[in-house]
KOLLUM-720777 format. One record per residue (C-alpha): residue number from 1; residue in one letter; x negated, y negated, z negated. Coordinates in Angstrom, 1 decimal. Each point is the difference from the previous one (the first is absolute). Example, Ala and Ser with C-alpha at 12.3 -4.5 7.8 and 13.67 -1.06 7.14 Angstrom:
2
REC | 1 | A | -12.3 | 4.5 | -7.8
REC | 2 | S | -1.4 | -3.4 | 0.7
This chain:
151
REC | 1 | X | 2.3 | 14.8 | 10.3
REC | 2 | X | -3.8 | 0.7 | -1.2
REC | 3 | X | -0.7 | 2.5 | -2.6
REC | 4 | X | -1.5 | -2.2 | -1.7
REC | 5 | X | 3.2 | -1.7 | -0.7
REC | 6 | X | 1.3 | 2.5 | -1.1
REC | 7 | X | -2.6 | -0.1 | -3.3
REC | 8 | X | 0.0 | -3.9 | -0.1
REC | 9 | X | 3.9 | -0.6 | 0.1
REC | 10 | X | 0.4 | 1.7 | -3.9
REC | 11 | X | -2.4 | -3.1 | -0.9
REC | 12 | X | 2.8 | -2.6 | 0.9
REC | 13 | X | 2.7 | 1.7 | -2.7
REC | 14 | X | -2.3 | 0.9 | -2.5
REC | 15 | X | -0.9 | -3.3 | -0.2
REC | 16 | X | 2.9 | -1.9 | 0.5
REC | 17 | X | 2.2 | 2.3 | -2.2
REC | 18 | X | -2.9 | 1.7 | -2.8
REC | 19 | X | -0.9 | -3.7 | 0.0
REC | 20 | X | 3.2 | -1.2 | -1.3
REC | 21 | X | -1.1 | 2.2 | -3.2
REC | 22 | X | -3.6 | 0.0 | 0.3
REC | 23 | X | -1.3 | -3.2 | 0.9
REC | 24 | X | -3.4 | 1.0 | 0.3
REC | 25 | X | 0.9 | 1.7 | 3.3
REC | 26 | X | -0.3 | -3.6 | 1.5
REC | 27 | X | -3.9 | 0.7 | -0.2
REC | 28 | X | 0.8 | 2.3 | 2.8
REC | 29 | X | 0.6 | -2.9 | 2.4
REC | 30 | X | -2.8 | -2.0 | -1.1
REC | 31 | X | -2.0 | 3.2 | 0.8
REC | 32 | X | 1.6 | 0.7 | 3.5
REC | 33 | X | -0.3 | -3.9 | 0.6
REC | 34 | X | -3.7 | -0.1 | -0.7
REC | 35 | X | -1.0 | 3.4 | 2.0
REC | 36 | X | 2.2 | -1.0 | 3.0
REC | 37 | X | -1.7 | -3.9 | 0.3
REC | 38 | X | -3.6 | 1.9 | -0.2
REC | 39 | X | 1.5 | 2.7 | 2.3
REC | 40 | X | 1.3 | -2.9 | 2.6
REC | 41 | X | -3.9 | -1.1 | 0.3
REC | 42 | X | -0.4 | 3.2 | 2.1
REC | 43 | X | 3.3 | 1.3 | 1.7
REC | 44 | X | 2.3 | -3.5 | -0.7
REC | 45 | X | 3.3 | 0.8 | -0.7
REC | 46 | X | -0.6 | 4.1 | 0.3
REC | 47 | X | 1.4 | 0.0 | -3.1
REC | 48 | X | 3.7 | -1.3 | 0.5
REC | 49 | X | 0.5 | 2.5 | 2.7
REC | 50 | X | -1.7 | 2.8 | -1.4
REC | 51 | X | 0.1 | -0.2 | -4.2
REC | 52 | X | 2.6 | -3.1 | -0.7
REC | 53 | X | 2.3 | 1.9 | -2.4
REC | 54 | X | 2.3 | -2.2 | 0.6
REC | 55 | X | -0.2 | 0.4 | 3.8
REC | 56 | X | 0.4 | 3.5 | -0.5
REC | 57 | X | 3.4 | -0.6 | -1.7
REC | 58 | X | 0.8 | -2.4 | 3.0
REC | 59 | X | -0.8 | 2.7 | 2.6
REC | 60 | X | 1.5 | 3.3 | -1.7
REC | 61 | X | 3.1 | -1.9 | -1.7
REC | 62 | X | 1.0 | -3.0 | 1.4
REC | 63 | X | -0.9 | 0.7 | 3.6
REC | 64 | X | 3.5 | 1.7 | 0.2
REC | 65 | X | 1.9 | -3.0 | -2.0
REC | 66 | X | -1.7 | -2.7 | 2.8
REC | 67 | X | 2.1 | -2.2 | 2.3
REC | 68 | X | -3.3 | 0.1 | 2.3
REC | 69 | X | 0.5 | -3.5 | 0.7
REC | 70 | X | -2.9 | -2.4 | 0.4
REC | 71 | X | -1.4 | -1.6 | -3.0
REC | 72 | X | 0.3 | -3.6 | 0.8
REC | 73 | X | -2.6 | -1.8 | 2.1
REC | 74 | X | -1.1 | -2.4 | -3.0
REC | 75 | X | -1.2 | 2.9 | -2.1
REC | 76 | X | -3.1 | 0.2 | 2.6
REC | 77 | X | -0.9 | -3.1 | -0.2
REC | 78 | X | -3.2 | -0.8 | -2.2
REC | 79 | X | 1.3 | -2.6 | -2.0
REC | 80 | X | 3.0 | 1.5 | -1.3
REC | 81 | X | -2.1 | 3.3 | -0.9
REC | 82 | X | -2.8 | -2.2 | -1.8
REC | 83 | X | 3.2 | -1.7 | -1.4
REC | 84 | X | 1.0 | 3.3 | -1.6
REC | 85 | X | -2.9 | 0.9 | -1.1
REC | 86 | X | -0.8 | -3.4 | -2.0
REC | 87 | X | 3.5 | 0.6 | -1.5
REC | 88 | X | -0.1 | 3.2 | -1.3
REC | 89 | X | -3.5 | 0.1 | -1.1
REC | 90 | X | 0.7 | -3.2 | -2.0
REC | 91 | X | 3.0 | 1.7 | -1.4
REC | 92 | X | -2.8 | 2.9 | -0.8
REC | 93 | X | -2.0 | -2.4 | -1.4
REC | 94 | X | 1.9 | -1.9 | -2.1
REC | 95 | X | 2.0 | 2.7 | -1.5
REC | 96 | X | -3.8 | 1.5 | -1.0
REC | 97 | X | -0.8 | -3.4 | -1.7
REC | 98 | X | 3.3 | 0.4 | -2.1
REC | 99 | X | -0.9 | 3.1 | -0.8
REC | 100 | X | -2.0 | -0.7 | -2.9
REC | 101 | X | -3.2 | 2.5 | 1.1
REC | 102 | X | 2.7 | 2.9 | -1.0
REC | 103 | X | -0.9 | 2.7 | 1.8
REC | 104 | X | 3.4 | 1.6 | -0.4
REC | 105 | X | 1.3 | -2.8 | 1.7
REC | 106 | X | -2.3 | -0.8 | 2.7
REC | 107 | X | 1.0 | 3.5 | 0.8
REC | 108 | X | 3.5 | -0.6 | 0.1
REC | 109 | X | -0.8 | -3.1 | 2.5
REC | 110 | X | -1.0 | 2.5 | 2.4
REC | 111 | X | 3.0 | 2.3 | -0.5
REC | 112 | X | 2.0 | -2.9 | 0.3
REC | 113 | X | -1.5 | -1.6 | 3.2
REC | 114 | X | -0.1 | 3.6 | 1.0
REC | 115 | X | 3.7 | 0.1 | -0.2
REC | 116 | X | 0.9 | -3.4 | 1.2
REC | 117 | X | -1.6 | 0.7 | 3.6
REC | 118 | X | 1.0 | 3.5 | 0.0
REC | 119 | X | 3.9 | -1.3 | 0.0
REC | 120 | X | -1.2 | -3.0 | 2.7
REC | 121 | X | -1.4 | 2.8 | 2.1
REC | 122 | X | 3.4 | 2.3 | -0.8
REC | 123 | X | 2.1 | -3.1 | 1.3
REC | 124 | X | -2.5 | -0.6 | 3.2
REC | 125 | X | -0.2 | 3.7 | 1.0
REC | 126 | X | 3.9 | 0.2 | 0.1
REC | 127 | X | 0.8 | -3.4 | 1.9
REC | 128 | X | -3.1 | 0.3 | 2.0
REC | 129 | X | -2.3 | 2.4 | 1.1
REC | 130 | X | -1.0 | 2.6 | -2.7
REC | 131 | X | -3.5 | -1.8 | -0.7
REC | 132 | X | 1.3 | -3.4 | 0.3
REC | 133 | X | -2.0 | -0.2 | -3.4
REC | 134 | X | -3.2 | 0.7 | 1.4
REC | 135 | X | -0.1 | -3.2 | 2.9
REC | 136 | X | 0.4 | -2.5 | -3.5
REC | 137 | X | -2.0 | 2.4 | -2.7
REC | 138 | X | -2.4 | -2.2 | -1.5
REC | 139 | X | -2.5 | 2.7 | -0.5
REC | 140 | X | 0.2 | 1.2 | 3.6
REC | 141 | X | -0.6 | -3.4 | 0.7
REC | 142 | X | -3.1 | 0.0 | -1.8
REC | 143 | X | -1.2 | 3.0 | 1.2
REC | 144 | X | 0.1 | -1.5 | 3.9
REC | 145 | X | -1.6 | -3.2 | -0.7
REC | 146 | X | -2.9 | 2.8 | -2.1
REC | 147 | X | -0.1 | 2.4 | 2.8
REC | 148 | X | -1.0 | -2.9 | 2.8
REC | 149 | X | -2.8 | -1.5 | -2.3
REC | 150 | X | -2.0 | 2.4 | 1.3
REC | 151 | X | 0.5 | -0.8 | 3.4
């Protein structure tokens, strides 16, 4: 565990839960979304080892819950991550649209995807190896395919 996770994990409740009451708190993601792809230009996916709130809460908490069984081979595979990531960022997307421009609820979008892959990455860490999350996230995805531009 990195001290640094130790300050980052309090992000994951505060916006799963305080977003349940304040929407707004989804801004937090969009926030954390935009300074880790700029961030990934420089140190690629520094950020989900280092800062991922959520990875924090995989390390410190559901690292003792884990079965610590591989994650299954398919998850590694390019097309089923770039599948994932079309999915939930047209789910994103479309939920945005429907949104009306609301800010209130474009915030609660965030909570809400917030959520949903925080209980997919709950489910993977306990049948699989505690960051079973991190070999699909769609946004750790990103950040690879950003970090070897550069390259």
């Amino acid at each position: 565990m990195k001290k640094t996770q130790l300050i980052t994990v309090w992000l994951l409740p505060i916006i799963i839960i305080g977003g349940l009451f304040y929407p707004i708190l989804g801004y937090l993601v969009v926030g954390m979304m935009a300074f880790f792809l700029v961030l990934s230009f420089f140190k690629a996916r520094y950020w989900c080892w280092n800062l991922c709130p959520r990875g924090a809460f995989l390390d410190i908490v559901m690292s003792k819950a884990s079965l610590k069984k591989p994650v299954p081979r398919v998850f590694a595979r390019n097309w089923f991550r770039w599948t994932v990531l079309v999915l939930l960022m047209s789910f994103l997307a479309a939920r945005i649209i429907r949104s009306g421009g609301s800010l209130i609820i474009i915030g609660s979008v965030f909570v809400g995807m917030c959520l949903i892959t925080t209980i997919i990455s709950v489910v993977l860490a306990v049948f699989t190896r505690h960051r079973g999350w991190c070999a699909i996230c769609p946004m750790g995805f990103l950040q690879e395919k950003i970090g070897k531009l550069k390259h």
